[in-house]
C-alpha positions in Angstrom: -115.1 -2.0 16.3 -112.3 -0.4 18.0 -109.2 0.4 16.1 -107.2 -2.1 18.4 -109.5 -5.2 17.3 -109.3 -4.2 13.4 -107.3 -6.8 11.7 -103.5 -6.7 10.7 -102.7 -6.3 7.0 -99.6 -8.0 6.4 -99.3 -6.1 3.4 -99.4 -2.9 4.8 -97.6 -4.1 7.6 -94.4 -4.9 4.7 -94.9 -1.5 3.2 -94.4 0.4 6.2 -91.7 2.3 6.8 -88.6 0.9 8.7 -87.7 2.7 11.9 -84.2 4.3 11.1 -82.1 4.6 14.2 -82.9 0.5 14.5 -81.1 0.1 11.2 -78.1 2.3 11.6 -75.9 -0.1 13.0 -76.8 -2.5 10.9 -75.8 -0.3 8.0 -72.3 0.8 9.6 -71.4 -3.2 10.1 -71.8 -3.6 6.4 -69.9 -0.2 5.5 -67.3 -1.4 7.7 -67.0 -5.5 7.0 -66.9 -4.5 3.0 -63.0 -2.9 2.8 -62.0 -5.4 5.8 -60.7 -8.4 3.6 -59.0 -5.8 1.4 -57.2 -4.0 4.1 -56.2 -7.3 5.3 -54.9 -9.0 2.2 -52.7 -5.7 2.0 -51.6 -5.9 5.1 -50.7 -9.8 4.4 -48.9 -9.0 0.8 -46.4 -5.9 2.7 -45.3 -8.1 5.5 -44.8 -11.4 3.4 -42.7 -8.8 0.9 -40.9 -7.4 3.6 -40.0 -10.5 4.9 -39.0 -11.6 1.8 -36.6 -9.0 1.0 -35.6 -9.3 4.8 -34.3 -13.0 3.6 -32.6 -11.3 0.6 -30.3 -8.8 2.6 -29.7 -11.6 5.3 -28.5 -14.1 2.3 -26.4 -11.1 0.3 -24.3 -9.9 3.4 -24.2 -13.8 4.6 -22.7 -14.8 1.1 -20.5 -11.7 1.1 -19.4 -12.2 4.3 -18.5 -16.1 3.3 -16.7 -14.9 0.3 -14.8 -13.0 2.3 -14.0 -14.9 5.0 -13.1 -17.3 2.1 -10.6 -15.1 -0.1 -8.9 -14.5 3.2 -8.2 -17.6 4.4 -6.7 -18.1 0.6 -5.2 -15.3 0.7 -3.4 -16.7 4.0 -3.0 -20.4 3.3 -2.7 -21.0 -0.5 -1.3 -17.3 -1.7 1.3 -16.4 0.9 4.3 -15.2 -0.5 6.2 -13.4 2.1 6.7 -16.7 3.9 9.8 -19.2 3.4 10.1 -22.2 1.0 9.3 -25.7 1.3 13.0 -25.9 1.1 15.6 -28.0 2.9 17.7 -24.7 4.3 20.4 -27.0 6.5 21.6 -28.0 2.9 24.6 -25.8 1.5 22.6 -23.1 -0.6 22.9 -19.5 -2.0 20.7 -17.1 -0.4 19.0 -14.5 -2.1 17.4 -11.4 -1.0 15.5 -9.3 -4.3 15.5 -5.4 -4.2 13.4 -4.8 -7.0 11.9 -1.7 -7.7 11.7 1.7 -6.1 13.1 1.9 -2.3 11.1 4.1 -0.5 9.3 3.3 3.3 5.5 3.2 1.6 6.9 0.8 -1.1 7.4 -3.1 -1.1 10.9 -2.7 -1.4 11.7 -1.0 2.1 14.2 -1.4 4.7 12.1 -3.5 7.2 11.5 -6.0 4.1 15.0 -6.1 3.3 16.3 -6.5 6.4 13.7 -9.6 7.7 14.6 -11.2 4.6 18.4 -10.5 5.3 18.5 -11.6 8.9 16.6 -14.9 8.2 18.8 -15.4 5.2 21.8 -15.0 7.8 20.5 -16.9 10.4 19.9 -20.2 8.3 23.0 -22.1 8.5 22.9 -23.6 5.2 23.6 -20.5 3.8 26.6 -20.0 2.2 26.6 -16.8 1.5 23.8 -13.8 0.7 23.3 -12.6 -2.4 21.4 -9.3 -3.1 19.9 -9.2 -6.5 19.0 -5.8 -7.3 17.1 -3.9 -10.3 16.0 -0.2 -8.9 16.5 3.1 -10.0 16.8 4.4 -6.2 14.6 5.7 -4.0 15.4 7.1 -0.2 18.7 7.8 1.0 17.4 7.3 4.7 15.8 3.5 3.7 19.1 2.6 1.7 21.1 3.9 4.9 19.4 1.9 7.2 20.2 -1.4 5.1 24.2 -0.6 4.0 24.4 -0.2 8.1 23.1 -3.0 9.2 24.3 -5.2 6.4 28.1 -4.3 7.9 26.5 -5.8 10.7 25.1 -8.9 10.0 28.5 -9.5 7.8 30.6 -9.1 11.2 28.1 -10.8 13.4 27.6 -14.1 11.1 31.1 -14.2 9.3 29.2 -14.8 5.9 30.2 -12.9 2.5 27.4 -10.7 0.8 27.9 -10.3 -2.7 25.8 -8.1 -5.1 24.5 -8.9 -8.3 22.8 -6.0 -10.9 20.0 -6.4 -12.9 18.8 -4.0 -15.5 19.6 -1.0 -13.2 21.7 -0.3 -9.5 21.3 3.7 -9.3 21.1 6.4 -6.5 20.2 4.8 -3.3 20.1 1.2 -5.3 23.9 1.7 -5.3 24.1 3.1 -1.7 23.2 -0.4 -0.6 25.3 -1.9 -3.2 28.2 -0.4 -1.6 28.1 -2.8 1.5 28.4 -5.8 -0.6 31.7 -7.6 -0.9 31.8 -7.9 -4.7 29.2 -6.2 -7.3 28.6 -8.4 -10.6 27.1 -6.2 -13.3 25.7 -7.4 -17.2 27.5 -5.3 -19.6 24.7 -3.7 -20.0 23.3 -2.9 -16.5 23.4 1.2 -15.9 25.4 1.9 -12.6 25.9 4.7 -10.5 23.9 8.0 -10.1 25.5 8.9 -6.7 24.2 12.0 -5.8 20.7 13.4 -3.9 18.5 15.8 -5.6 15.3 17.3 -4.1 12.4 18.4 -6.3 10.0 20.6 -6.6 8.0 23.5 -8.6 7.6 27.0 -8.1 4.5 28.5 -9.4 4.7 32.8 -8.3 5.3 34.4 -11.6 1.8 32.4 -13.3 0.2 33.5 -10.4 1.5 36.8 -10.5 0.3 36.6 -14.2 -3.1 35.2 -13.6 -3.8 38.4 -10.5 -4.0 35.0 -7.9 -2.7 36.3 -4.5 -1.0 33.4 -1.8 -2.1 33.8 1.4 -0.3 31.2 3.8 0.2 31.8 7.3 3.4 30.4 9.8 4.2 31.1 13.0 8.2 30.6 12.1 9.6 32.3 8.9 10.9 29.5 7.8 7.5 27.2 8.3 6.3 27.7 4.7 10.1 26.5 3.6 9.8 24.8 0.0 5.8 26.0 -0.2 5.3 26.4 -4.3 3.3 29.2 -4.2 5.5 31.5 -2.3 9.1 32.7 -3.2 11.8 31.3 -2.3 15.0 33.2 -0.5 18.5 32.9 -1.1 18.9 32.2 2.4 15.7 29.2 2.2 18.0 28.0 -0.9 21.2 27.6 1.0 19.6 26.0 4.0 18.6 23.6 1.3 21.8 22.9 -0.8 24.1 23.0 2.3 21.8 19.8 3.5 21.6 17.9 0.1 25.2 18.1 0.4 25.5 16.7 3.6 23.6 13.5 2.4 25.8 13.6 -0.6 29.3 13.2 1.5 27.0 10.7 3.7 26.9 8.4 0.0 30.5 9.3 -0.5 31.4 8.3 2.2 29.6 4.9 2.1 31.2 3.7 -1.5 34.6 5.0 -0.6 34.3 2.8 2.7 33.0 -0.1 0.8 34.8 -0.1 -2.2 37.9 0.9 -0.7 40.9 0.8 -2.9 39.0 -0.8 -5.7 37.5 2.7 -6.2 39.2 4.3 -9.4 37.8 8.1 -8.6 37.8 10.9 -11.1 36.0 14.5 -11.1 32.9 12.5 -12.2 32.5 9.7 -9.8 30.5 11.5 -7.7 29.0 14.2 -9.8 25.6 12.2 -10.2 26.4 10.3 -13.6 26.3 6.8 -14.6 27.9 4.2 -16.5 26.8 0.9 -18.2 28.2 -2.7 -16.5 31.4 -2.8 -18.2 32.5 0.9 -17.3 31.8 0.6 -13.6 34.3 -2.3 -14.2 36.8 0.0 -15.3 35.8 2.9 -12.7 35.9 0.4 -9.5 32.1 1.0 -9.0 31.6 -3.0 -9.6 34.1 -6.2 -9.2 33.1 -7.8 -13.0 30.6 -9.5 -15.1 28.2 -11.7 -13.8 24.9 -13.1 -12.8 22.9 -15.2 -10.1 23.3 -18.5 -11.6 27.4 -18.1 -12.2 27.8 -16.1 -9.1 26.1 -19.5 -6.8 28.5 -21.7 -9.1 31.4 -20.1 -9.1 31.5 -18.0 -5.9 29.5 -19.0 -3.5 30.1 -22.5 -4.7 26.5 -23.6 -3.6 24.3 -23.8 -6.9 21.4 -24.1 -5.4 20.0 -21.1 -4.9 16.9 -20.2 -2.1 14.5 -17.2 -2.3 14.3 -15.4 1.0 12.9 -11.8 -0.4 9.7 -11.2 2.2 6.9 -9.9 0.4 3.6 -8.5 1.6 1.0 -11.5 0.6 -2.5 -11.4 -0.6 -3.9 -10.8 3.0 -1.4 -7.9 4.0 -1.9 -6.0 1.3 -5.5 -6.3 1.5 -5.4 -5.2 5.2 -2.9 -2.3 4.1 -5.6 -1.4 1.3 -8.4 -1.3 3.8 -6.8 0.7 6.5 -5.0 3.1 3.9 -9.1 3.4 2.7 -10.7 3.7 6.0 -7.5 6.6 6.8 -8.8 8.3 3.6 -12.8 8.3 4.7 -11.5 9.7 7.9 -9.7 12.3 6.7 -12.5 13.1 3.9 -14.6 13.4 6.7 -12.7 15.7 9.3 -11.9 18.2 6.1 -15.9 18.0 5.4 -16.9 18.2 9.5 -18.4 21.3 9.8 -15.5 24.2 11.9 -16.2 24.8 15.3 -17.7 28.3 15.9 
């Protein structure tokens, strides 16, 4: 029998060996379908997280962004302080102007303030008569010299009285604007005067000489480092300094003398930087007599009620003030940290 007609053993034929390049893909397919579900459930769980925190963020800056948007409008609408009254301002009426605080340009109680308040206060024919109501220690002679100008002006212009009316304290520049009034009413009490200037400072060479630390500031000028604490200062620097403090001082002088005028009593210490309670400026001319809002709208004005013009920065300004005096900052931090050009 020939070896082709012998029969097949199908038991043999399951024993025999499989051929191995036939079964290689095979093998691969399953290698490779085993980690696919895995890799794809992964891939499923990252991209719903990531949209899920995608949500998040997009909810966080919409809420902020509403609360924002929110406290502004508020800020504008229901909190706005610097605007006028709900007041009937045809009616006869005191006006009343507040200078509250230190008077300086970056503070509330400035001369553009005062002087809005003032001119609307002016302008409103109702108004009787303007009553600044001050409580301030002083501040800059340049902002209170700005105000006892104009408020000569707006008395000529509108033919209305202005009448003054002290607080806990009308010192220094406080009292430079108190000048213009026509009468000042003072409490007993109240502490008045204080005309002079000063300028301040500290000087800090004999530590450093004591601690070995060396200055090294360059000027083009000699002058340029003028007031700088860590250098010396010249006889000549010190002059240049008291001959203008003195200026500014005859610049106040001048201003009382013109608006008290013969009400002034002057003596040696008038002007020498001191002050007095209510009751002694009485006596020294520096106010008319004793008084306050209330009797001053009675009994002077003769218009009792009494109408708040003081402008004040509301809610919303200062917040806008706030952020651009923060983004300022950033800016500078960052040009001091930029890196110096080579």
């Amino acid at each position: 029998m020939n070896e082709s007609e012998k029969p097949t053993d199908p038991t043999a034929a399951a024993q025999a060996p499989v051929d191995a390049p036939a079964m290689a893909p095979l093998a691969a397919n399953a290698a490779a379908s085993s980690p696919s579900w895995e890799r794809s459930a992964i891939e499923q769980w990252v991209n719903a997280t990531l949209s899920e925190q995608r949500i998040a963020r997009r909810w966080k800056y919409g809420l902020r962004t509403a609360w924002l948007v929110f406290l502004v409008v508020l800020a504008w609408v229901g909190l706005d302080q610097g605007g006028m009254r709900n007041a009937d301002v045809t009616r006869p009426h005191t006006a009343v102007v507040e200078i509250k605080g230190e008077i300086a340009s970056s503070s509330e109680t400035n001369a553009e303030l005062i002087l809005s308040s003032m001119r609307s206060a002016f302008e409103d024919e109702g108004a009787l008569a303007v009553v600044l109501l001050i409580n301030s220690p002083g501040g800059s002679p340049v902002q209170a010299g700005i105000v006892n100008d104009e408020i000569r002006r707006l008395k000529a212009l509108h033919k209305k009285p202005v009448y003054v009316v002290v607080e806990e304290t009308c010192a220094s520049a406080a009292y430079y604007i108190a000048a213009a009034g026509d009468q000042i009413f003072v409490d007993k009490a109240s502490v008045v005067g204080s005309i002079g200037v000063l300028m301040d400072g500290f000087g800090f060479t004999g530590l450093m000489d004591k601690l070995g630390v060396e200055r090294r500031l360059m000027t083009a000028g000699q002058n340029k480092g003028f007031l700088d604490p860590f250098s010396p200062q010249t006889e000549k620097q010190r002059e240049f300094a008291q001959a203008m403090l003195n200026e500014i001082h005859q610049q106040f002088i001048q201003a009382v003398k013109v608006g008290r005028g013969d009400r002034l009593r002057e003596t040696p210490e008038t002007f020498s930087g001191l002050f007095w309670t209510g009751e002694q400026a009485v006596k020294m001319g520096l106010a008319d007599q004793l008084g306050n809002l209330d009797f001053v709208a009675r009994e002077i004005v003769k218009a009792p009620e009494i109408i708040d013009y003081t402008r004040r920065d509301n809610v919303a300004e200062r917040l806008v003030k706030r952020f651009g005096a923060s983004m300022g900052e950033s800016l500078a931090l960052a040009l001091r940290t930029a890196p110096a050009l080579r």
